[in-house]
C-alpha positions as CSV (number, residue, x, y, z in Angstrom):
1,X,-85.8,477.6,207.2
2,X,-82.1,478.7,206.8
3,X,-82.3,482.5,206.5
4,X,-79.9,485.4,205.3
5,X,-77.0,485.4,207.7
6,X,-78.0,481.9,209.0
7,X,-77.3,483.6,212.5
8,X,-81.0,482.8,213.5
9,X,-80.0,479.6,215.4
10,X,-82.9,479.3,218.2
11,X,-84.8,482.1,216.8
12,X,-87.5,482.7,219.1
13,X,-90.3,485.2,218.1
14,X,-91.6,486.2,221.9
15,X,-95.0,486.5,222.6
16,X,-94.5,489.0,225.7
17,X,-96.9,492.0,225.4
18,X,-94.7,494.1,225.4
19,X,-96.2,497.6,225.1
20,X,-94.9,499.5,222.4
21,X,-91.8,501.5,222.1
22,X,-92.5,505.3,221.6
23,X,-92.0,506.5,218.3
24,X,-88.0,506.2,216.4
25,X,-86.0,509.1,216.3
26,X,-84.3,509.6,213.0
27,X,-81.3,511.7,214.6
28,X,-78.0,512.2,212.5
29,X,-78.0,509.1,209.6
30,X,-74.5,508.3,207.6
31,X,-74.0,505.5,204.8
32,X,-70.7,505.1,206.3
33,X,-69.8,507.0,209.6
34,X,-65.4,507.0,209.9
35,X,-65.3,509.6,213.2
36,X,-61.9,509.2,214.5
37,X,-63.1,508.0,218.1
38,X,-65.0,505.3,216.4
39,X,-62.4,503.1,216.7
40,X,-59.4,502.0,218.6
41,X,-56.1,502.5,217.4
42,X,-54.8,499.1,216.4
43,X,-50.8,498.7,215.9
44,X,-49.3,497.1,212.8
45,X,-47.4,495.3,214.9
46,X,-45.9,491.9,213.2
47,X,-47.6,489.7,216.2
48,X,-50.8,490.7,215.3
49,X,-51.6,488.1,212.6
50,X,-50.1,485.7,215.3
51,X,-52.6,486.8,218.1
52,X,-55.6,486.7,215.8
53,X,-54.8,483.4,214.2
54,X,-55.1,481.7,217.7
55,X,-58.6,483.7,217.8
56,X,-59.7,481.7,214.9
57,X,-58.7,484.4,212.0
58,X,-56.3,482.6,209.4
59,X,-55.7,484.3,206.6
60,X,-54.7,487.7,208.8
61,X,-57.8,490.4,208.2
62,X,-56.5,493.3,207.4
63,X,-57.0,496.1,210.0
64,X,-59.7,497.8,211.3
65,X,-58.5,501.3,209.4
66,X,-58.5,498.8,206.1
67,X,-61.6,496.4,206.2
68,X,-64.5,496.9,203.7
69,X,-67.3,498.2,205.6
70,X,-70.3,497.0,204.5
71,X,-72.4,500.4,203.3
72,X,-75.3,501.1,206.0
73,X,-77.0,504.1,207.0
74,X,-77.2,504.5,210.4
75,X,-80.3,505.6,212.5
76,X,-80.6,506.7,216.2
77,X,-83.8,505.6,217.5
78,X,-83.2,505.6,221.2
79,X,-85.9,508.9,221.3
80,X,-82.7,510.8,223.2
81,X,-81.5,507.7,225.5
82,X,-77.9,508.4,223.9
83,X,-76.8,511.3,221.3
84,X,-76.8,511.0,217.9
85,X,-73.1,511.0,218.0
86,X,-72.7,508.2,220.0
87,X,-75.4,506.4,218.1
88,X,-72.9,507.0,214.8
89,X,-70.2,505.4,216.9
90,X,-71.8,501.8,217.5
91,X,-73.2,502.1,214.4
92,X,-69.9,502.0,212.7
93,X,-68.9,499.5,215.3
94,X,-71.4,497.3,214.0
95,X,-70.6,497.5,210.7
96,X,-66.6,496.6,211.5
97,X,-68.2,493.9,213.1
98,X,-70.1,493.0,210.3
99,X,-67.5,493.3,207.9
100,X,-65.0,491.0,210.4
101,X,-67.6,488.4,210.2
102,X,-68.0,488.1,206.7
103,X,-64.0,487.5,206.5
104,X,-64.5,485.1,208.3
105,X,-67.3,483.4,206.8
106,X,-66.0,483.9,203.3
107,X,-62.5,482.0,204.6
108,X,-64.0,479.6,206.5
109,X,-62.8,480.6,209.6
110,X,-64.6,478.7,212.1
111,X,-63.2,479.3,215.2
112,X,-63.4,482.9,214.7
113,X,-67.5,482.6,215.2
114,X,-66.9,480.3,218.6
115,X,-63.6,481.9,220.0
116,X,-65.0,484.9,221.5
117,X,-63.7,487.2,219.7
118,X,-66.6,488.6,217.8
119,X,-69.8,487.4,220.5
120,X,-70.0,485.7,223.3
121,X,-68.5,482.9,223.0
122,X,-70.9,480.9,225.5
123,X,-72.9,477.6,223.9
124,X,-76.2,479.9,224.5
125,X,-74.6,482.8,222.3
126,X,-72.5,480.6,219.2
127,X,-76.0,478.4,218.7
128,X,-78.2,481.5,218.8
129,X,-75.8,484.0,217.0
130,X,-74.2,481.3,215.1
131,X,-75.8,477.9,214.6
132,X,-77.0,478.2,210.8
133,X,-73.1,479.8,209.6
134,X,-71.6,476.7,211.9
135,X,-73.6,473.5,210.1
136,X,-72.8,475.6,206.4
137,X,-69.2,475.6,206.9
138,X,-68.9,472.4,208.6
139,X,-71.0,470.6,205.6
140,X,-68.6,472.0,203.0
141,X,-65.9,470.4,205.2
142,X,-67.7,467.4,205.6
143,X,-68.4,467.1,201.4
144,X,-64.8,467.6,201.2
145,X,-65.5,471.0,199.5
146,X,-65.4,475.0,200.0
147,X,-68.1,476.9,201.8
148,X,-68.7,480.2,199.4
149,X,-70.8,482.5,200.4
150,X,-72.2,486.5,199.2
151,X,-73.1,488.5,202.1
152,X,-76.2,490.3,201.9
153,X,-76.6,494.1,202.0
154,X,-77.5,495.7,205.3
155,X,-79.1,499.1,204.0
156,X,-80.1,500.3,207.3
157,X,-79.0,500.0,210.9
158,X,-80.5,501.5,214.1
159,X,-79.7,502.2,217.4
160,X,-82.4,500.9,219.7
161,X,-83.5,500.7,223.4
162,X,-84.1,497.1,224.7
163,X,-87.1,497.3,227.4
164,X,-86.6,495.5,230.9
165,X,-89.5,493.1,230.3
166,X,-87.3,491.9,227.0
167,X,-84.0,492.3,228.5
168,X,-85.6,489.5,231.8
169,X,-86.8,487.1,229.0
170,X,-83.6,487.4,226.7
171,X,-81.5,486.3,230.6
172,X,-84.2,483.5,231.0
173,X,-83.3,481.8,227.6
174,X,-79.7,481.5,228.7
175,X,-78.2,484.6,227.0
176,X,-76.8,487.8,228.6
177,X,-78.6,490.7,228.1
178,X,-78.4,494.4,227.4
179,X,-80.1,497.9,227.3
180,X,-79.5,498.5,223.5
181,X,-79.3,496.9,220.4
182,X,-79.0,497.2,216.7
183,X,-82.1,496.6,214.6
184,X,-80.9,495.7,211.5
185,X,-82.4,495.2,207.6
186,X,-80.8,492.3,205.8
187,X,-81.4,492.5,202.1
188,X,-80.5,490.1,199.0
189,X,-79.1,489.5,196.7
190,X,-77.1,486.7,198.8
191,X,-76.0,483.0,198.5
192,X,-73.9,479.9,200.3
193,X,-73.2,477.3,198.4
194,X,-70.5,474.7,198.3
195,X,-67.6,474.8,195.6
196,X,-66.0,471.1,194.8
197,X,-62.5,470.3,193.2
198,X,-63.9,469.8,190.2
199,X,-65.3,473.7,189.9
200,X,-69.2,472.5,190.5
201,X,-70.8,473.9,193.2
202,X,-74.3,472.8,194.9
203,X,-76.7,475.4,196.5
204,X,-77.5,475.9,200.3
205,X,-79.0,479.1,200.1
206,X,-80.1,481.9,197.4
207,X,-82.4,485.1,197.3
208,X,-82.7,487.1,195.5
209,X,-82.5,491.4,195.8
210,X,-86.0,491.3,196.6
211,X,-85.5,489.3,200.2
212,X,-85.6,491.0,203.2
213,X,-84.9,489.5,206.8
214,X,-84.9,492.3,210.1
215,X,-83.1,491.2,213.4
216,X,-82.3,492.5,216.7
217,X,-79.2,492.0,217.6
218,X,-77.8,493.2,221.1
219,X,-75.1,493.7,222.8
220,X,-72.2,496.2,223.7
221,X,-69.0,498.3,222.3
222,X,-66.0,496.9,222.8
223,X,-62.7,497.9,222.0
224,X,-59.9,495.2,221.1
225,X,-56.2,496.2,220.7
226,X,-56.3,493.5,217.4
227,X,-60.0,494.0,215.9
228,X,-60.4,497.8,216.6
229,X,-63.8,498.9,218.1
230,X,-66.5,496.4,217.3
231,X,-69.9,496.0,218.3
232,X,-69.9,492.9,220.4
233,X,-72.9,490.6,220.2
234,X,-74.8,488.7,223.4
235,X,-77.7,487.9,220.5
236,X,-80.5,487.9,218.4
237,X,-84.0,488.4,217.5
238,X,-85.6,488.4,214.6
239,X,-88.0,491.5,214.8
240,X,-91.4,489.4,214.7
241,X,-93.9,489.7,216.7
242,X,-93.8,492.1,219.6
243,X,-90.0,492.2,218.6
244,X,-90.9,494.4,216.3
245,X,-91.8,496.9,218.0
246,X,-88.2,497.5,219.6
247,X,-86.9,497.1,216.0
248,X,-88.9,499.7,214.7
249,X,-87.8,499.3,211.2
């Protein structure tokens, strides 16, 4: 079942016992976090479109100082394993992320999912991070049509510590691991659907405001000279299961 971001791919809910995470720590939260060392200072220099095009961007995004974040409030729930401040900082980084990928989604940019640029760009990674967005797109392209697509809202975001147990089974799927993710609430409204020449459009996914979907996604900050300071994705979970209680949402 295609699901909100249709970045489930090889969802796998893992049955681990894993023992459960203490209690989340509420910290500092923001709807929309802009502290100056949040991001990287990225030059409006005239080579930049060119760079990013060959990353798979085309139209040029605008830059990081000038994207759309997507409103989230963000939640440190590491229980002290990093400040407040520094949960606010990835935070923000995932929502540049966030709104980098929905340019890219909303202008079919392809190549921008598999290029590296926004995830690792390994065939573990794209299929996991990527698969669902990668068959949308390329079956408006196949119909001879234009993928369209309304994000959903991501009303909460969180900080969270990935245990070793979950970290070992994420590296025996294929995928590279790490000590910290963002736990994530997806929300509706959202829809994909493919627009034709002729103005009609057919359906691949809808829900409405009443949808919710929560995953784990993992991986680091990373700054880039073009993108700004993004949170850089290895993965993801969907918080089922024992997953859940990492997510804590």
């Amino acid at each position: 079942m295609r699901l909100f971001r249709s970045r489930l791919g090889l969802l796998v809910v893992l049955i681990l016992g894993l023992s459960a995470c203490e209690g989340a720590s509420s910290g500092h939260t923001s709807a929309r976090a802009h502290s100056p060392a949040a991001s990287v200072a990225v030059s409006a220099d005239p080579e930049r479109c060119g760079r990013l095009a060959k990353r798979g961007f085309t139209p040029c995004p605008p830059t990081a100082d000038r994207m759309q974040l997507p409103p989230t409030t963000i939640r440190n729930a590491t229980n002290g394993a990093i400040s407040d401040e520094t949960a606010q900082q990835w935070g923000r980084a995932f929502q540049l992320a966030q709104a980098y990928y929905y340019w890219a989604m909303q202008n079919g940019d392809r190549a921008a999912l598999t290029s590296g640029a926004l995830a690792d760009p390994s065939l573990q990674a794209v299929g996991n991070l990527f698969g669902g967005d990668l068959k949308d797109l390329d079956s408006a392209s196949q119909a001879g049509g234009v993928f369209v697509y309304q994000p959903p809202r991501t009303p909460i975001a969180q900080v969270v510590s990935i245990p070793a147990d979950l970290q070992e089974a994420i590296r025996k799927q294929g995928l590279a691991a790490s000590p910290y993710g963002m736990a994530i609430r997806f929300t509706g409204p959202t829809r994909r659907s493919i627009r034709f020449p002729d103005g009609h459009e057919t359906e691949l996914l809808v829900r409405d405001a009443n949808a919710t979907v929560e995953l784990l996604v993992w991986g680091e900050l990373r700054a880039d000279s073009d993108l700004g300071t993004i949170w850089f994705e290895f993965g993801n979970y969907g918080c089922d299961g024992n997953v859940r209680n990492v997510c804590q949402l």
